[in-house]
C-alpha positions as CSV (number, residue, x, y, z in Angstrom):
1,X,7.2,-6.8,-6.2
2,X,6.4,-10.1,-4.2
3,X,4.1,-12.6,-3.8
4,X,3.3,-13.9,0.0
5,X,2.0,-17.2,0.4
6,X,0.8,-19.6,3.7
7,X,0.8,-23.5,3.3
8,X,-1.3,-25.0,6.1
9,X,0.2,-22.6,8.4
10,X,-0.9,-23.8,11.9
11,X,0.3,-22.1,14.9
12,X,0.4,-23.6,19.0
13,X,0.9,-21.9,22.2
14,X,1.5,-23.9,25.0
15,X,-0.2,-27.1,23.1
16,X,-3.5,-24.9,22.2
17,X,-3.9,-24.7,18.5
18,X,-4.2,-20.5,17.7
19,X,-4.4,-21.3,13.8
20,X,-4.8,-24.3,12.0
21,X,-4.1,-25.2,8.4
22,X,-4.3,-21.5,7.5
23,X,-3.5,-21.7,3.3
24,X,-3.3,-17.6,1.0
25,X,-1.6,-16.9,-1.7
26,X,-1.0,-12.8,-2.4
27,X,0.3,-11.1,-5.1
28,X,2.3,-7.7,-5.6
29,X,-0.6,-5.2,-5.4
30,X,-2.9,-7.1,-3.4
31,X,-4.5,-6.2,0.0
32,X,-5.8,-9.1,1.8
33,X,-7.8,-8.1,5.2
34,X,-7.8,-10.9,8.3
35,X,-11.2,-10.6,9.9
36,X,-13.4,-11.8,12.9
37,X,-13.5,-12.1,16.9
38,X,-11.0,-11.5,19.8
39,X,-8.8,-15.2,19.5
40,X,-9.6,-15.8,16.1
41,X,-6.1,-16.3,15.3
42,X,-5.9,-13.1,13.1
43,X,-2.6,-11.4,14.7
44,X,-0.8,-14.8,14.9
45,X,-1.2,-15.2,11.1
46,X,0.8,-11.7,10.8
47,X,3.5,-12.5,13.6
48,X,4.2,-16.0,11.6
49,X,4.7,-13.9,8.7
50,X,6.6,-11.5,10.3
51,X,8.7,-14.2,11.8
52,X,7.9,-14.1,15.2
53,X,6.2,-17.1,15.9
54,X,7.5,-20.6,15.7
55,X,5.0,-22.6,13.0
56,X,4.4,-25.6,11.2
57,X,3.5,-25.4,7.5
58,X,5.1,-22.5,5.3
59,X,4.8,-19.2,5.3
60,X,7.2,-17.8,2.0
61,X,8.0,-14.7,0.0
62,X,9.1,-15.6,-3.5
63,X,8.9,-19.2,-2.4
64,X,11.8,-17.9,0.2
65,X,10.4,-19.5,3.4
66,X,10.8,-16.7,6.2
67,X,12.4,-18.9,8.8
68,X,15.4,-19.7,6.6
69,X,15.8,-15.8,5.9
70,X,18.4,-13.3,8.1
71,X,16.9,-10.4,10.1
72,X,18.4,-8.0,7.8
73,X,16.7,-9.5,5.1
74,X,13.6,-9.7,6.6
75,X,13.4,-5.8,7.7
76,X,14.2,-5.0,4.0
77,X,11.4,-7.2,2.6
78,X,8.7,-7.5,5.4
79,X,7.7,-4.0,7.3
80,X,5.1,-4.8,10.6
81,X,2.7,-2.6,12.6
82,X,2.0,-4.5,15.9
83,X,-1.4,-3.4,17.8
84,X,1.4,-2.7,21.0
85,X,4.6,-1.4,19.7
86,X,7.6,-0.9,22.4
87,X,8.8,2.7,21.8
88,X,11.4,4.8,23.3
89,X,10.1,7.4,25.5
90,X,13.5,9.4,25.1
91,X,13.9,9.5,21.6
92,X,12.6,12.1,19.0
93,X,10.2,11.3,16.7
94,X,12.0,11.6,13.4
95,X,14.8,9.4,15.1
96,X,12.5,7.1,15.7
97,X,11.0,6.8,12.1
98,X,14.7,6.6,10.9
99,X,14.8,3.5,12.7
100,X,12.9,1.9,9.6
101,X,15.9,3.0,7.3
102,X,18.5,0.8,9.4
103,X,18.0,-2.3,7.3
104,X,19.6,-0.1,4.3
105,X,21.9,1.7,6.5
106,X,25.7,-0.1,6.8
107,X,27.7,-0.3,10.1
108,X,29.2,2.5,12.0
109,X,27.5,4.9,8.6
110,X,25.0,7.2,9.3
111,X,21.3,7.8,7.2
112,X,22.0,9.4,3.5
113,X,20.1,12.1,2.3
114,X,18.0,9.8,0.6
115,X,16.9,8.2,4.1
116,X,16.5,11.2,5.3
117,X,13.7,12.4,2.2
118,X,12.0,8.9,2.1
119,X,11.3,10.3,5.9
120,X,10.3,13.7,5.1
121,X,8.0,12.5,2.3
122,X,6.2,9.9,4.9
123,X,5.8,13.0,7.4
124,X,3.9,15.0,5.0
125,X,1.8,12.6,3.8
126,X,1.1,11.0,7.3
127,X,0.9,15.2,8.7
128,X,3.7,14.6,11.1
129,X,6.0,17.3,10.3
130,X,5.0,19.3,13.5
131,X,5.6,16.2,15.8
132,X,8.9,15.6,14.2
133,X,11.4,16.7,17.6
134,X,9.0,16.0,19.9
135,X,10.1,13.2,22.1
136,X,7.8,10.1,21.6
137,X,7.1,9.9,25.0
138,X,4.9,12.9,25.1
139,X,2.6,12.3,21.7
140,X,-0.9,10.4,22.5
141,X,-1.8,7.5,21.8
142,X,-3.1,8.4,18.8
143,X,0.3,10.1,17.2
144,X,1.8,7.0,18.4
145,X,0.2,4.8,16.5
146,X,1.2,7.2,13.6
147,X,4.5,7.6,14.3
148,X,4.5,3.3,14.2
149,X,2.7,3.1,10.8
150,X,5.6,5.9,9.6
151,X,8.7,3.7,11.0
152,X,6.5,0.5,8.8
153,X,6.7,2.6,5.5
154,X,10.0,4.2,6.1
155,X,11.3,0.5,5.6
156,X,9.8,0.8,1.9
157,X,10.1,-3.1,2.2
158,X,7.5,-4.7,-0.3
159,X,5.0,-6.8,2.1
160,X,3.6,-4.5,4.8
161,X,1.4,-6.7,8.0
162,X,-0.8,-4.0,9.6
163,X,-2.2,-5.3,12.8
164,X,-5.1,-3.5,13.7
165,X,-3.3,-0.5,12.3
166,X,-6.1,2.6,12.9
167,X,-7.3,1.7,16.5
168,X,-6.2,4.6,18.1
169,X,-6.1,7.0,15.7
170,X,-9.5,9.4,14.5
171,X,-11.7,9.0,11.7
172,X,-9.5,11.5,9.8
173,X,-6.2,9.8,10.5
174,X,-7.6,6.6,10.1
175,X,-8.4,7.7,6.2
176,X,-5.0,9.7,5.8
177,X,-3.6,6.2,6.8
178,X,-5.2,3.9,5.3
179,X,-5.2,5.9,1.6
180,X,-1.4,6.4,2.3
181,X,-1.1,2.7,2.3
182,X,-3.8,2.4,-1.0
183,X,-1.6,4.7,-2.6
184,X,1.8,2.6,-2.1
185,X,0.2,-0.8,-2.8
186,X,-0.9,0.8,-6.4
187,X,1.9,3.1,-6.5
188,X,4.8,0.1,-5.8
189,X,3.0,-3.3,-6.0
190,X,2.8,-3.3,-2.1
191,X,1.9,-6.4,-0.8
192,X,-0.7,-6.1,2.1
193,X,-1.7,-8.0,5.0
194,X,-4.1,-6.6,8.1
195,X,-5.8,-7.1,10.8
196,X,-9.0,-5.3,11.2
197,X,-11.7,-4.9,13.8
198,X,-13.6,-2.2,11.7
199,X,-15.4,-4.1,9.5
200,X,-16.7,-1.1,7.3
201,X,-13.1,-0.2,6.9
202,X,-12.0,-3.6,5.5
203,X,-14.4,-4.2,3.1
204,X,-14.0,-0.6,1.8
205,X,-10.1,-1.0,1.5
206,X,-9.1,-4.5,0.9
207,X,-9.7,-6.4,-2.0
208,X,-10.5,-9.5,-0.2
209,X,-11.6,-10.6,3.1
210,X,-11.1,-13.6,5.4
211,X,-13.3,-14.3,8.3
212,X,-11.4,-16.2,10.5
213,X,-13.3,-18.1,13.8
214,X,-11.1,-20.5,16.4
215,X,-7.8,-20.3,14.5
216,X,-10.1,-22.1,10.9
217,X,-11.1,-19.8,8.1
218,X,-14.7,-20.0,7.8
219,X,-15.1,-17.4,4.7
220,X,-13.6,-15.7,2.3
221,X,-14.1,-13.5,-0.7
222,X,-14.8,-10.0,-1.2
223,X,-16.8,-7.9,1.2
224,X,-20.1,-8.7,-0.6
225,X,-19.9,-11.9,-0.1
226,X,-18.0,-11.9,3.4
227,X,-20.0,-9.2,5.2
228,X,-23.7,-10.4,5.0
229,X,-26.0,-10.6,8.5
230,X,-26.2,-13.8,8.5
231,X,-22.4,-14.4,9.0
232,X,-21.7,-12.0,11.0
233,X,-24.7,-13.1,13.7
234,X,-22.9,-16.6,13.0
235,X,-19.2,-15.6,14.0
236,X,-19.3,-12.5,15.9
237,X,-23.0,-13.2,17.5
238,X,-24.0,-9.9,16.8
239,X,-26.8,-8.3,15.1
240,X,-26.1,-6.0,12.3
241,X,-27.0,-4.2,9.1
242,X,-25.6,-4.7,6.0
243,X,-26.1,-1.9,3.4
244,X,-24.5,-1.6,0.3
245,X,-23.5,1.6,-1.6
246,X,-24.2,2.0,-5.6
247,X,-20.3,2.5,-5.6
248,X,-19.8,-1.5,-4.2
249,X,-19.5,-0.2,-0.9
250,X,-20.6,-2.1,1.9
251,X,-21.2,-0.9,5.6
252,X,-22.0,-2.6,8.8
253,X,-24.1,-0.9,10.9
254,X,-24.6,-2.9,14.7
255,X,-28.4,-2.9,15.9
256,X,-29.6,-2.7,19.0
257,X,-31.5,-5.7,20.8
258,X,-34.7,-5.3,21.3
259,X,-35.6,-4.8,25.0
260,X,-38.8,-5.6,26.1
């Protein structure tokens, strides 16, 4: 259970402002889903959180601010799925989801039998058991990206940052994934951040949205009120459809221009 909040968070590389005066608060349960074009600034909100970055402004769990915070610490309380994870061609699959029980695990010990079942349980419900000793080097991209989101839950650390989390995986996976983490937040107050190019996807599992264009947030609310044509022709320049579903669902359907 943990709340997440950014105070002007503002972020520079190389004297180029990525984010600027970036200000959220979340609370345990809440799924909060970073929007808009390539270079918004969406991925270097999650690294700041992830504490990554250097930043000015504050970025705090339980008013803890995460620069003042051990690594040990942070891999118990923060858990992050980058959109290009280094992995370790040579090493097994189920070694490398173990990996996320390390912040639990002392020196020179080896994982418990309760590491190992928080691992078993995230294979089943992620359908990894039959990739479990094969060696990471030969799964596709696609059980990659899987095998990344496992290590994430594995930590069982109570804010999650999910950059662009489903981008290589199929429509299937991208559901078992994305319910997995839906389940979790409900289940055990998990605290959500993403990062998400699939609009449709957003809206449908986040419970609010936040545009974000040239580093600024330029909207914000829940995917009614975020995802509308007009906006979206505004930040992403695109044309598009918005259609909403009795259940509150909305989708985003691109159009084709119009070629004379």
């Amino acid at each position: 259970m943990s709340t997440l909040g950014f105070c002007d968070l503002t972020i520079s590389y190389d004297g180029v402002c990525a984010v600027k005066s970036f200000n959220d608060i979340l609370h345990s349960g809440e799924w909060l889903c970073l929007i808009g074009p390539n270079g918004a600034g969406k991925s270097s909100v999650l690294r700041a959180a992830a504490g990554l970055v250097e930043y000015s402004g504050s970025v705090a769990i339980d008013q803890k601010e995460i620069p003042t915070t051990s690594a040990r610490w942070r891999a118990q309380n923060i858990a992050f799925v980058p959109q290009t994870p280094l992995m370790p061609d040579d090493m097994s699959v189920v070694e490398y989801v173990l990996l996320g029980r390390n912040p639990y695990i002392k020196h020179f010990a080896s994982e418990s039998a309760r590491d190992v079942e928080v691992v078993e349980k995230i294979f089943k419900r992620l359908d990894l058991e039959q990739f479990s000793n094969r060696m990471v080097g030969t799964l596709s991209g696609g059980e990659r990206q899987r095998a990344v989101i496992a290590r994430a839950l594995a930590q069982e650390a109570p804010v999650l940052l999910l950059d662009e989390p489903t981008a290589a995986l199929d429509i299937g996976h991208q559901q078992q994934a994305l319910e997995l983490v839906d389940n979790l937040r409900r289940e055990q107050g998990l605290t959500v951040v993403s990062a998400m190019h699939d609009l449709t996807l957003a809206g449908l599992y986040a419970d609010r949205l936040v545009l974000m264009h040239q580093g600024l947030c330029v909207a914000s609310g829940n995917a009614q009120s975020v995802l509308r044509s007009e906006i979206l022709a505004e930040f992403y320049g695109v044309s598009a459809r918005v259609h909403h579903e009795p259940d509150g669902t909305v989708v985003v359907i691109p159009q084709r221009s119009t070629i004379n």
